[in-house]
C-alpha positions as CSV (number, residue, x, y, z in Angstrom):
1,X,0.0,0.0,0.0
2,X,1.7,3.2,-1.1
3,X,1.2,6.3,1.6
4,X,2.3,9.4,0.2
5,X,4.6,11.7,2.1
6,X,2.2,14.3,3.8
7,X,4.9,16.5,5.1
8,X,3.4,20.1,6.9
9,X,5.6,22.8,5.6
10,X,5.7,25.9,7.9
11,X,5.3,29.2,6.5
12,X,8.6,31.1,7.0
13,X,7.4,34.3,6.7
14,X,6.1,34.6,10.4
15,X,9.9,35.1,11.2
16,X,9.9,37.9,9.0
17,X,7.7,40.5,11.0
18,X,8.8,41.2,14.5
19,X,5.6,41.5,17.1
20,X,5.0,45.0,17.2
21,X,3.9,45.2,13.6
22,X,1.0,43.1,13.9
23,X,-1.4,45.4,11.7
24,X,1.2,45.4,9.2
25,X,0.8,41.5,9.5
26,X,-2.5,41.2,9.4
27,X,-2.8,43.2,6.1
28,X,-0.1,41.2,4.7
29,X,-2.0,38.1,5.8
30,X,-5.5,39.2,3.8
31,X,-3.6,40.3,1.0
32,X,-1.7,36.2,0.9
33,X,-4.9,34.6,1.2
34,X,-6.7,36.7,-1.3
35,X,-3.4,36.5,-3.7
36,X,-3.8,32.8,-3.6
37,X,-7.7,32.0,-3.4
38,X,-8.9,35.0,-4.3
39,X,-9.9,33.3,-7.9
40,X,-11.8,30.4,-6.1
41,X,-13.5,32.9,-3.8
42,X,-14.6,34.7,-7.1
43,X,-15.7,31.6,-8.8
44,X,-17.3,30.3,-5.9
45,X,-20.0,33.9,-5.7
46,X,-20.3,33.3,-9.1
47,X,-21.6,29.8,-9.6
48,X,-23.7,30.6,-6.2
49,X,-24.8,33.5,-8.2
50,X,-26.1,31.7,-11.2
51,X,-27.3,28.7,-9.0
52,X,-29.7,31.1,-7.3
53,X,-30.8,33.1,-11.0
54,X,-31.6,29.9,-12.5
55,X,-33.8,28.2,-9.3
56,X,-35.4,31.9,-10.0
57,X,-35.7,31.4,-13.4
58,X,-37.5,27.3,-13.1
59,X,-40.0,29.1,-10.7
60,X,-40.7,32.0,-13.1
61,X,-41.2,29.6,-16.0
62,X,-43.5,26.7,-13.1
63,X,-45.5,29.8,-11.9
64,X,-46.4,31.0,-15.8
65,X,-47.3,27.5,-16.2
66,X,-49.7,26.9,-13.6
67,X,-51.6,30.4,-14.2
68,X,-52.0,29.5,-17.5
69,X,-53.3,26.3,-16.8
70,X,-55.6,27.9,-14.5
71,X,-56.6,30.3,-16.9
């Protein structure tokens, strides 16, 4: 059975700040995150986005239906 080698690698950059310039980390820190995931964030809104316009859409088109069946 082959385990691959699931090594944690620690982030060297928390050596680079000293303490006192923690809102200079914490900016850095969003700005990282948003550097790297900031296109899956996006994508993410957006297919929520179209999930919720189109479950819109199906009741538009069920609601026309049933009026003009009623009709």
């Amino acid at each position: 059975m082959f385990v691959p080698n699931l090594a944690v690698v620690e982030d060297m950059d928390k050596f680079r700040y000293s303490v006192k310039s923690n809102r200079r980390i914490k900016s850095v820190a969003v700005a990282r995150v948003f550097k790297k995931t900031g296109g899956y964030i996006f994508q993410l809104g957006i297919v929520n986005f179209l999930e919720q316009l189109i479950l819109n859409l199906f009741l538009v088109l069920h609601c026309y239906n049933r009026e003009t069946q009623l009709m």
